[in-house]
LOTORVO-356074 format. One record per residue (C-alpha): x, y, z; residue number from 0. Coordinates in nm, 3 decimals, m for minus. Layout:
<nodes>
<node x="X" y="Y" z="Z" num="NUM"/>
...
</nodes>
This chain:
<nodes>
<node x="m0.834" y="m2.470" z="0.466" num="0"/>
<node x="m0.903" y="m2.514" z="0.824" num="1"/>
<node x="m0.886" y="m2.232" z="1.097" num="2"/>
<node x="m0.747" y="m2.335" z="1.427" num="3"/>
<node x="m1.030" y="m2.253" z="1.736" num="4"/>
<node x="m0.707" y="m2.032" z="1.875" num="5"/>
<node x="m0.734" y="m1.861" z="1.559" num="6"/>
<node x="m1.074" y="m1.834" z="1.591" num="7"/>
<node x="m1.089" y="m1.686" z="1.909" num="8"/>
<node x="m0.859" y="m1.421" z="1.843" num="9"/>
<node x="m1.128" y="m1.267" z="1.553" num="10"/>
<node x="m1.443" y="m1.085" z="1.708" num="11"/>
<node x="m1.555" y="m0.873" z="1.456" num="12"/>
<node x="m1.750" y="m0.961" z="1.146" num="13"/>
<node x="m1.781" y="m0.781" z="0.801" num="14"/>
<node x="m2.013" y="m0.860" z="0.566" num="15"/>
<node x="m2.007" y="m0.760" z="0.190" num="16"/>
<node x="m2.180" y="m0.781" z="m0.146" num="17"/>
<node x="m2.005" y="m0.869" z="m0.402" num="18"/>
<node x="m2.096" y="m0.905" z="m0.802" num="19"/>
<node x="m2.008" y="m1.315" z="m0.896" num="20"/>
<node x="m1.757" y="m1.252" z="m1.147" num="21"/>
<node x="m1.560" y="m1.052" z="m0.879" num="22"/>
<node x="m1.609" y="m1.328" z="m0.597" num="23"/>
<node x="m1.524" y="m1.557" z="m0.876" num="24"/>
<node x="m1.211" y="m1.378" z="m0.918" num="25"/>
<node x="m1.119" y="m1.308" z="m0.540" num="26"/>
<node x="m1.197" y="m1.729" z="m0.549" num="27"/>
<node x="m0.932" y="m1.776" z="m0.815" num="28"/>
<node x="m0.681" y="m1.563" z="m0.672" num="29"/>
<node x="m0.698" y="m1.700" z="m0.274" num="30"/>
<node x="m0.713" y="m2.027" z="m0.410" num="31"/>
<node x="m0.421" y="m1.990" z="m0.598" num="32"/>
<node x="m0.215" y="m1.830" z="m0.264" num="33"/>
<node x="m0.371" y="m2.130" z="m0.048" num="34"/>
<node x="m0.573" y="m1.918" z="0.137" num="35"/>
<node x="m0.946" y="m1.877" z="0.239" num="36"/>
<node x="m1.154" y="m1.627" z="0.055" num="37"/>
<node x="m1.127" y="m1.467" z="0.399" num="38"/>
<node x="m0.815" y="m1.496" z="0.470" num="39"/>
<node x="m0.728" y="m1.349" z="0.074" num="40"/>
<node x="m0.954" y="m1.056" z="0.168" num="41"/>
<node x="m0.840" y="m0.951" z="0.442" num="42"/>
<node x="m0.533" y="m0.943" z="0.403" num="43"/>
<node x="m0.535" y="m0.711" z="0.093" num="44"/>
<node x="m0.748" y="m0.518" z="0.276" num="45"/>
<node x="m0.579" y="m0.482" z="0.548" num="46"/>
<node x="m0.247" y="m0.453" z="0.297" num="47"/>
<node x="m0.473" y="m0.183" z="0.107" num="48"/>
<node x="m0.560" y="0.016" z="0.410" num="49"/>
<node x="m0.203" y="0.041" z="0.569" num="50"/>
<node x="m0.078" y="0.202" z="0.218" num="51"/>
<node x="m0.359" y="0.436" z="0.212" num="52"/>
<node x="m0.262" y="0.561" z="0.549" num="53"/>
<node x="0.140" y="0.555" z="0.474" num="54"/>
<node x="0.029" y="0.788" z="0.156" num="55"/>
<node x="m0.150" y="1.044" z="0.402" num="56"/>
<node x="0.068" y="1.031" z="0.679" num="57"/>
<node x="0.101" y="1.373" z="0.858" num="58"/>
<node x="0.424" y="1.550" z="1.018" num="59"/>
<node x="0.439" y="1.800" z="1.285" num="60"/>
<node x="0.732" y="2.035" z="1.341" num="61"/>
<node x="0.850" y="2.293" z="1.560" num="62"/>
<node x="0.940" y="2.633" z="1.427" num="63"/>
<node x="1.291" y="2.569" z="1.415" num="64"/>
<node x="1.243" y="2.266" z="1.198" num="65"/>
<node x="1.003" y="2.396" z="0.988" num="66"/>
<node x="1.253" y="2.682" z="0.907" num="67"/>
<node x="1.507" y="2.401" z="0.847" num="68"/>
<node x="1.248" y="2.206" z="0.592" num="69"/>
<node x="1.171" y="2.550" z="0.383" num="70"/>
<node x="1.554" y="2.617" z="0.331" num="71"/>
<node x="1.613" y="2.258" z="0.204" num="72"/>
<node x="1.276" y="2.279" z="m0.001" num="73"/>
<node x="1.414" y="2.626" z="m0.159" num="74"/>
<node x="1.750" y="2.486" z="m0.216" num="75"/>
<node x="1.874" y="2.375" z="m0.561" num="76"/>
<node x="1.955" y="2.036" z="m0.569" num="77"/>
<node x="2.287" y="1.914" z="m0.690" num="78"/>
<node x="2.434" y="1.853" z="m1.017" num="79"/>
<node x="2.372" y="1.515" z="m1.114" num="80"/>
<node x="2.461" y="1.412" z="m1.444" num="81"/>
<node x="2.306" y="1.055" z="m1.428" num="82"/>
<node x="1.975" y="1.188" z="m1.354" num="83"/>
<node x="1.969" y="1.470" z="m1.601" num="84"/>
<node x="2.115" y="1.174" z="m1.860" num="85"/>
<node x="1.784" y="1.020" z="m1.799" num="86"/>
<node x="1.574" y="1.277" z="m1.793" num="87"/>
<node x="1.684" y="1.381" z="m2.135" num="88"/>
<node x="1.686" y="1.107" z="m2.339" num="89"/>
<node x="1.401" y="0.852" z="m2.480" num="90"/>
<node x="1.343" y="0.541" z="m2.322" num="91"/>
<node x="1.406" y="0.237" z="m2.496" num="92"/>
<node x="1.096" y="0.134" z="m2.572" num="93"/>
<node x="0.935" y="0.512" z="m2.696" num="94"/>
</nodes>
């Protein structure tokens, strides 16, 4: 798969890696499979990889009167729900 000079151009960073065989053999497989470089494959799970790690850790700030607000909903008892407490009381199909 060939990478347009535009393309190219717009990449000015390099990162290099080593990698055991069996795992570039694998990462081969799988961005072949997609249609995409090795690259391309990599970096975009990466990339993919790093955003989720980030969402996972992502910090809030509030004020005093919304962090008053958050407590009270964090001390109060949910609602009834009969659906959930259905399911959390009974076996799964499969145990």
């Amino acid at each position: 798969m060939k990478v347009s000079k535009v393309e190219k151009n717009k990449r000015s960073e390099t990162i290099n890696l080593r990698i055991e065989s069996s795992h570039k053999d694998l990462i081969d497989l799988a961005a072949n499979v997609t249609g995409k470089t090795r690259s391309a494959f990599m970096l975009d799970a990466a990339y993919q990889k790093a955003q989720e790690t980030l969402l996972d850790r992502r910090l809030f700030y509030l004020d005093e009167k919304q962090w008053e607000t958050f407590n009270q909903l964090l001390e109060t008892s949910p609602a009834d729900n009969e659906q959930l407490s259905h399911l959390l009381n009974h076996k799964a199909p499969w145990e």
